[in-house]
C-alpha positions in Angstrom: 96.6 93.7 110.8 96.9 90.5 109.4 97.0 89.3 105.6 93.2 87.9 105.2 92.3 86.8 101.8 95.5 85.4 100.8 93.7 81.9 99.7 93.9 81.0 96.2 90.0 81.9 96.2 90.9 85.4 94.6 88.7 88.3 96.4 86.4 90.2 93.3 84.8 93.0 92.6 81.1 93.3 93.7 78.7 94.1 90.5 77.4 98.0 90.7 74.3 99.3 90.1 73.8 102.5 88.3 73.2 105.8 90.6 75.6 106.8 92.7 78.9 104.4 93.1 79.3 101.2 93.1 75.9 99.7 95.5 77.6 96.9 97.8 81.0 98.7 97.4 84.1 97.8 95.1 86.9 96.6 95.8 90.0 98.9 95.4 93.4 98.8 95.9 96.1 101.5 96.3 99.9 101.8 95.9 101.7 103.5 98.2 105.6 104.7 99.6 106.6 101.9 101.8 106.1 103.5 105.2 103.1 105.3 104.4 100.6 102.5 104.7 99.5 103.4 108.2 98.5 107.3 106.7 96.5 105.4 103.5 94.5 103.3 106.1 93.6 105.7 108.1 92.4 108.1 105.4 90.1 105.7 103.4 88.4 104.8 106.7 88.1 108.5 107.2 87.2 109.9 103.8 85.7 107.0 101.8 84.1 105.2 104.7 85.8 102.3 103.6 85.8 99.0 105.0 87.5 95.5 104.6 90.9 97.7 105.0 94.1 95.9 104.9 97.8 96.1 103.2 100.6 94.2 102.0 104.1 95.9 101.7 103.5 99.0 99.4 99.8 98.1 98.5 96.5 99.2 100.9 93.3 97.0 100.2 90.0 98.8 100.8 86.1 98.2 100.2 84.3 101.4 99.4 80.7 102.6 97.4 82.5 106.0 96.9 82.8 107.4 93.5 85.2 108.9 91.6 85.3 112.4 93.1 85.7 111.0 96.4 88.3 108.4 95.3 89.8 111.5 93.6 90.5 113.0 96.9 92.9 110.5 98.3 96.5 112.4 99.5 98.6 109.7 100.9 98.3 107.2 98.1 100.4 107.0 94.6 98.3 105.0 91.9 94.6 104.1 92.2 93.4 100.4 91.0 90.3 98.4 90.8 91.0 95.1 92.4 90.4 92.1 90.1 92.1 89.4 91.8 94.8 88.9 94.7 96.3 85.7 95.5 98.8 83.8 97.0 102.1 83.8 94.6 103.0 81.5 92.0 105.4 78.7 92.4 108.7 78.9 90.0 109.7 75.1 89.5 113.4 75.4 88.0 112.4 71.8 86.3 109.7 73.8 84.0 109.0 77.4 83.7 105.7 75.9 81.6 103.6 75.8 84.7 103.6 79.2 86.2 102.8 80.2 82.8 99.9 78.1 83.1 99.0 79.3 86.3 99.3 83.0 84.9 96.6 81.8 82.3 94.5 80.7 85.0 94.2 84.0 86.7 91.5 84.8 83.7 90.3 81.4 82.5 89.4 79.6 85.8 87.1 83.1 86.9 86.0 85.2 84.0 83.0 86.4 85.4 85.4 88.5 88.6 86.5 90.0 85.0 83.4 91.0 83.9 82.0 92.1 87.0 85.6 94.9 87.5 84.7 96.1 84.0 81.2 96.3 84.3 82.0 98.5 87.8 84.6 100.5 86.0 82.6 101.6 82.8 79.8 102.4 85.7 82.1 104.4 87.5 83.5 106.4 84.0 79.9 107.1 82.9 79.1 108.2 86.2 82.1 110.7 86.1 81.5 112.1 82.5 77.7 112.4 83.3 78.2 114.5 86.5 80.4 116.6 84.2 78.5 117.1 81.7 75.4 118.0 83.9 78.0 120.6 85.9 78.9 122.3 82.5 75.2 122.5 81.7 74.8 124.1 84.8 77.1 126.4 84.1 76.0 127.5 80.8 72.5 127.7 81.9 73.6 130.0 84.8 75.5 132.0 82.9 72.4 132.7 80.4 70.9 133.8 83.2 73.2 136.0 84.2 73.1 137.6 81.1 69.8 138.0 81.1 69.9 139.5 84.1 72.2 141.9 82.9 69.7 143.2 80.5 67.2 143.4 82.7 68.7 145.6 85.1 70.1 147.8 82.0 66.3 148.4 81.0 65.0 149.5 84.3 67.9 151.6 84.9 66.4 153.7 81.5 63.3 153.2 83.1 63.9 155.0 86.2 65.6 157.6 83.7 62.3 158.3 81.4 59.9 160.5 82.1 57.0 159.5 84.0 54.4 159.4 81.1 56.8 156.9 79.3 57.0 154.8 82.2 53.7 152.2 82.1 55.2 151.3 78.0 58.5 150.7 79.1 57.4 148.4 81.7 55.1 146.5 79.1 57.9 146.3 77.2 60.3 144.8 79.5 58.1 142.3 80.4 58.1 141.3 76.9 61.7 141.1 77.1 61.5 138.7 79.5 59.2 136.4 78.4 61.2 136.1 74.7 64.1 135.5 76.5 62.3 132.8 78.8 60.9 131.0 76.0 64.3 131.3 73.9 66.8 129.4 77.2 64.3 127.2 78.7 63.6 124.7 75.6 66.8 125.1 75.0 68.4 123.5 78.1 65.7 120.9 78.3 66.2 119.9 75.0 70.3 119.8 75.4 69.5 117.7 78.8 67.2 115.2 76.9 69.6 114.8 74.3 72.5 114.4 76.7 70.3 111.2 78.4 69.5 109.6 74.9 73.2 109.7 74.1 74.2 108.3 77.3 71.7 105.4 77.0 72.5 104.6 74.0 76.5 104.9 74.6 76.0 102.1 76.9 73.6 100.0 75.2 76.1 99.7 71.9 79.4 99.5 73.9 79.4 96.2 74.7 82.7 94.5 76.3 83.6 92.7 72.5 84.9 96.4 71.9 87.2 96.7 74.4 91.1 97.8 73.4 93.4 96.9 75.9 97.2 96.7 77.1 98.7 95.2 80.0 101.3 96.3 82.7 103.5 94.1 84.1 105.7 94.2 87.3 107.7 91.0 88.2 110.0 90.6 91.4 111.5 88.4 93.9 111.8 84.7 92.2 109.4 84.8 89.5 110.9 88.2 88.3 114.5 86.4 87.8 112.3 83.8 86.0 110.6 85.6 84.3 110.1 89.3 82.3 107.9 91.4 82.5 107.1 91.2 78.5 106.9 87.2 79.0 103.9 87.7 81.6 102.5 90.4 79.6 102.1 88.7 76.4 100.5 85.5 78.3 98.1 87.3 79.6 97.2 89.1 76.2 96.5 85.8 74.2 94.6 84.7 77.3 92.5 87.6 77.6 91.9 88.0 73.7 91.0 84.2 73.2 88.5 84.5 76.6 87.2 87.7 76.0 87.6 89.0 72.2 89.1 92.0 73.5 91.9 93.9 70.7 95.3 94.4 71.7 96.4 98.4 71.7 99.4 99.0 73.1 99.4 103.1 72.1 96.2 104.0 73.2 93.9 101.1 74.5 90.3 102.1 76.0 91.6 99.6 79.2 94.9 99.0 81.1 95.2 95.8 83.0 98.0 95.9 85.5 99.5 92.7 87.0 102.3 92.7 89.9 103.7 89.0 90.6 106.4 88.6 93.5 106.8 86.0 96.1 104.0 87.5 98.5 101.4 87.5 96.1 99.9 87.7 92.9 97.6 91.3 92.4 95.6 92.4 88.9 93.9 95.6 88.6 92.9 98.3 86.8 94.2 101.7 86.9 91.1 103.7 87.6 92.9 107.5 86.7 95.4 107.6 83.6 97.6 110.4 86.0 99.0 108.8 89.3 96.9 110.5 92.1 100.2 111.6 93.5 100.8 114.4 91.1 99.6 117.2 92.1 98.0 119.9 89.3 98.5 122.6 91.6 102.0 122.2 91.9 104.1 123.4 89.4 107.4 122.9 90.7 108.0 119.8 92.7 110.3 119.4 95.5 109.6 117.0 98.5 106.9 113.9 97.8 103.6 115.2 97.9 102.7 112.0 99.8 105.1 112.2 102.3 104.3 116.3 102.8 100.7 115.4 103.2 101.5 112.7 105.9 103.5 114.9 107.8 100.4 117.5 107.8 98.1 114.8 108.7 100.4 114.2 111.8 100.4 117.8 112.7 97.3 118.2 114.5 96.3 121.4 112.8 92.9 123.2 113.9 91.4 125.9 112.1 92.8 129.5 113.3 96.2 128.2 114.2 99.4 129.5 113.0 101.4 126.9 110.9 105.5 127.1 110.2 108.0 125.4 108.3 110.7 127.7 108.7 112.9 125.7 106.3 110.6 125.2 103.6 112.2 125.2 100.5 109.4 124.9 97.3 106.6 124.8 99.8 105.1 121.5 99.2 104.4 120.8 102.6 102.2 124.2 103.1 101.3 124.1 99.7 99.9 120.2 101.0 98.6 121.5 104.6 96.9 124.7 102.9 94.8 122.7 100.1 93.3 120.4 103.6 93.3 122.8 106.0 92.7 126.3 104.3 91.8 128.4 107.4 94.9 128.3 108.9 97.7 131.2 109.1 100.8 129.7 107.4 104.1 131.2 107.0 107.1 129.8 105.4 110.8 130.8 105.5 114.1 129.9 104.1 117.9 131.6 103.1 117.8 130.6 99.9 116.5 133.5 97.1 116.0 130.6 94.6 114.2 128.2 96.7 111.6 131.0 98.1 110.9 132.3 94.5 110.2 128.8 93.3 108.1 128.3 96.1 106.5 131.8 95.3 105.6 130.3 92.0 103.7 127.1 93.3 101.9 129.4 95.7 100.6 130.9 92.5 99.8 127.8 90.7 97.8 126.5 93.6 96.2 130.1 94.2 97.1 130.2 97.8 99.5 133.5 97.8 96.9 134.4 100.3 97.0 131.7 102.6 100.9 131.7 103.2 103.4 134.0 103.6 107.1 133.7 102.5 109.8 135.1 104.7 113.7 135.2 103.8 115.4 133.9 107.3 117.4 131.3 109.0 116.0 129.2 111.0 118.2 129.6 114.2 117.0 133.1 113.7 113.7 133.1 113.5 112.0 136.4 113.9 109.0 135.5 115.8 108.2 135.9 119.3 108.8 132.9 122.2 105.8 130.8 122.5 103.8 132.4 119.4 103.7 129.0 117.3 101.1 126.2 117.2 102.3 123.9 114.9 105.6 123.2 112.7 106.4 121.0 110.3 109.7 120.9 108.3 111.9 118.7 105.9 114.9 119.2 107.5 117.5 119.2 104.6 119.7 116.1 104.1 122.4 115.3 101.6 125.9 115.8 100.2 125.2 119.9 100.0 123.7 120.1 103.4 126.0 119.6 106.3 123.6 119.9 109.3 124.7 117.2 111.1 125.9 119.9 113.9 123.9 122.2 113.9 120.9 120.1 114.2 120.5 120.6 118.0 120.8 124.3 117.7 117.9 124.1 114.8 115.7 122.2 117.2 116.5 124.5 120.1 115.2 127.9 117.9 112.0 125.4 117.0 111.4 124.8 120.6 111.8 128.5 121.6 109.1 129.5 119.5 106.4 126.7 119.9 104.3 127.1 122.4 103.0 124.7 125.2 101.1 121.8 123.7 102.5 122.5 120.3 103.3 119.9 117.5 106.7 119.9 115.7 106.8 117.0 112.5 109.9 116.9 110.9 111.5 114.8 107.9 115.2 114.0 109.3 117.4 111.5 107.0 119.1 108.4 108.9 121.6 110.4 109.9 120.2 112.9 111.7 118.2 110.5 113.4 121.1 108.2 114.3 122.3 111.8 116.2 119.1 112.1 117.7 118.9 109.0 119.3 122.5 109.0 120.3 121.5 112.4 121.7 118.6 110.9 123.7 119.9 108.0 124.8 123.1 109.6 126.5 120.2 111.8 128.1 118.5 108.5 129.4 121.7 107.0 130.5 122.5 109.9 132.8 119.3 108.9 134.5 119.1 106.7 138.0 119.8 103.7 136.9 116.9 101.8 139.6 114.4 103.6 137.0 112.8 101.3 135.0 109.5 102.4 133.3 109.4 104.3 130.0 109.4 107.6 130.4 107.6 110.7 127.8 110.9 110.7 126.6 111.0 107.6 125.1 110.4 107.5 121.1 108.3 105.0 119.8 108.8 103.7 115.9 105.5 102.7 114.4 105.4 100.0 111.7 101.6 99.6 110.0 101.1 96.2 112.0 101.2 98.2 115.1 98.1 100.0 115.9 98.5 104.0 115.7 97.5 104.8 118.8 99.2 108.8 119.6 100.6 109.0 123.3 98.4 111.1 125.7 98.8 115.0 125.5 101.7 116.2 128.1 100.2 118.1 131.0 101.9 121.6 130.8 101.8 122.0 134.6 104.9 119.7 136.4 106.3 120.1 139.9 109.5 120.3 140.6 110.5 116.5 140.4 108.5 115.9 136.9 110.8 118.4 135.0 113.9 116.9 136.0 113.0 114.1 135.0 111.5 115.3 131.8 114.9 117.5 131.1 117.2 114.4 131.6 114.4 112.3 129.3 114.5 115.0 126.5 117.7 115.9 124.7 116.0 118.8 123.9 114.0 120.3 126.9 110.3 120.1 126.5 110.1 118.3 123.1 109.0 115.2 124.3 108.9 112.8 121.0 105.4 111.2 120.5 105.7 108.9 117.3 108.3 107.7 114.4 107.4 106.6 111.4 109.9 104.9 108.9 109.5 105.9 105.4 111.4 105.6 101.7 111.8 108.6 99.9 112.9 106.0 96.3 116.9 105.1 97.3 117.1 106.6 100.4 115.2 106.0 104.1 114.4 108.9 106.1 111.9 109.2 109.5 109.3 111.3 110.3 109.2 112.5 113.8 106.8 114.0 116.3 107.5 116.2 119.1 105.2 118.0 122.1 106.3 120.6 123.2 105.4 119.5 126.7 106.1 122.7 129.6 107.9 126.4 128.9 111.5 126.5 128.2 
């Protein structure tokens, strides 16, 4: 997908109506690991019904009316922004660095009304948020009066059934009378606190005007500007800028708005961090281990249906069931590891997230696994990479006990570092060479790396019934039997690469 909107007309945010979300949609913008762009795409269009979708290296563009809660919901992205502007970069003329710090100026005074439309949207979308709250915890309280009151009542007609029948018609008079106090006591009540809350509201927004604003700005500079300039340069330009334009305060501790600016070479992006916490920390993990972006994208990959059973035999702290369980909670998942430490950290983050139910921890290897042949629908696994893990060997061995266990049709996503990938494909491509060499077309063999400009289509399901002919072909295709790899994605883990690959298991072993 192309870069549209790279023009120096900047692309604004649409002005809201109050209700529900933003009324012709806002424009957002999300961070993400490089690599995982395709997985952001695809899950705006699928849970925000966004539109307008499109990315730049580590950034995902999106149109959307959703609100918070939904926006809230987003798995494969890091940090959350309001778009204010995006542009084509700035030009660093080594004559006079006086210019681009013009031009930096001119991101707020040549289009302040993009500015006030984004804040406008944002304090709709916050009051939105806090009054859905507050209505929720009204709820609450008023249900749990109830409740109480309930509690009573059942206490008095218990007594009732208990007294003797001549007492009977006065304790039923009198219960009724308990009701009716305790009616007239909770009812006012809640509409009174429900009136009050709507008069606050009203009048929050009528007396916070944009003059009040604190604010702070973020900078990021890289590529030629960032060796012209620092961060703190940028970042005080466009402080005096906005205070002179807008009358806005500087507060650097604990401002009521962050403005966030990233200049490089491709373009020029300003936002506004919608959440204060970076949607990629998770609350319900308490111990962190592998990204929970990159453990959610291997999930999404998995093709997991409700009913199936679920492994990552070498699943360290659990993040990926910990990621698959919270999306896909009627599933059977079972995780397994050698390592004591590892499973009771994992244990813990099962009991953070409340999901000691949903998976179950065993202490095995994972060329061992104790589990029948064929008994497995999906698996997905960080294989483990680095200086203390030497499985460069016994890689093939690991893939072999994965294989034996999955059964036909089955999905296997694994996390493998540049090195065991660089095995794999030797692997696979001595397999391919031993074939004829007058074949020419691409067998199911072959692996295909996907970059976000490609489109995402999967490869067609394997047929689990071959003749005779097929499976040789398909053993000589496969290093490893009947995992037939499907897709490859690229992805950075901070200072190292690693892929994430997808086998089918495509016929019995």
């Amino acid at each position: 997908m192309g870069q549209r909107g790279r023009g120096r007309a900047a692309m604004s945010a649409a002005p809201a109506e109050p209700g529900s979300g933003p009324a012709v949609g806002a424009r957002f913008f999300c961070t993400a690991g490089r690599g995982l762009e395709p997985f952001l795409m695809r899950e705006v269009r699928a849970r925000l019904a966004a539109t307008q979708v499109e990315y730049i290296s580590g950034k995902v563009f999106f149109t959307t009316c959703s609100d918070l809660n939904m926006l809230k919901t987003l798995k494969s992205a890091e940090r959350l922004f309001l778009l204010i502007k995006k542009q084509i970069p700035f030009t660093v003329c080594s004559v006079s660095k006086g210019k681009p710090l013009n031009e930096i100026q001119r991101l707020i005074n040549d289009d302040p009304r993009s500015w006030l439309n984004a804040i406008s949207i944002w304090k709709n979308l916050l009051e939105l948020d806090a009054k859905k709250e507050k209505l929720s915890d009204t709820d609450f309280k008023s249900l749990k009066r109830k409740l109480e009151k309930n509690e009573v009542i059942d206490a008095k007609k218990f007594k009732i059934e208990q007294a003797q029948e001549r007492e009977e018609n006065r304790e039923c008079q009198l219960e009724k009378q308990l009701e009716e106090k305790l009616e007239q006591r909770d009812f006012p009540a809640e509409r009174g606190m429900f009136q009050e809350f709507q008069n606050d509201a009203e009048n929050s927004a009528d007396n916070h005007n944009q003059e009040d604003l604190t604010f702070r700005v973020s900078c990021r500079c890289s590529g030629t500007i960032g060796k012209a300039f620092t961060a703190q340069a940028v970042g005080r330009v466009m402080g005096i800028a906005l205070r002179k334009q807008f009358g806005w305060k500087a507060n650097l501790r604990n401002p009521d708005l962050e403005i966030f600016i990233h200049l490089n070479d491709i373009y020029s992006v300003v936002g506004i961090p919608v959440f204060r916490v970076p949607l990629a920390s998770r609350a319900y993990i308490r111990t962190a281990g592998l990204r929970s972006t990159i453990a959610w994208a291997m999930a999404s990959l998995a093709e997991i249906k409700a009913g199936a059973f679920v492994l990552d035999p070498m699943c360290g702290l659990g993040t990926i069931l910990l990621e698959a369980a919270k999306e896909w909670p009627d599933v059977y998942y079972v995780g397994a590891d050698v390592s004591d430490s590892q499973l009771i950290g994992a244990g813990d983050n099962l009991e953070a997230a409340g999901l000691k139910d949903k998976i179950e921890l065993l202490k095995v290897s994972v060329i061992e696994l104790p589990l029948p042949s064929e008994s497995v629908d999906v698996i997905i696994s960080d294989i483990p990479f680095g200086k203390k893990f030497k499985l460069g060997k016994d890689i093939k061995s690991i893939l072999q006990e994965m294989e034996r266990v999955l059964h036909v049709g089955g999905t296997i996503v694994l996390l493998l570092s540049e090195d065991h990938q660089r095995c794999l494909k030797i692997c696979e491509e001595s397999s391919i060479s031993s074939e004829s060499k007058g074949s020419h077309t691409d067998g199911p063999g072959i692996m295909k790396c996907l970059n976000p400009e490609e489109k995402y289509s999967i490869s067609k399901t394997v047929s689990s019934s071959f003749n005779t002919s097929d499976q040789e072909c398909l053993d000589k295709m496969s290093p490893f039997g009947s995992l037939v790899p499907v897709e490859c994605y690229k992805v950075s883990l901070g200072k190292t690469e690693a892929f994430i690959y997808k086998y089918k298991k495509s016929h019995p072993c």
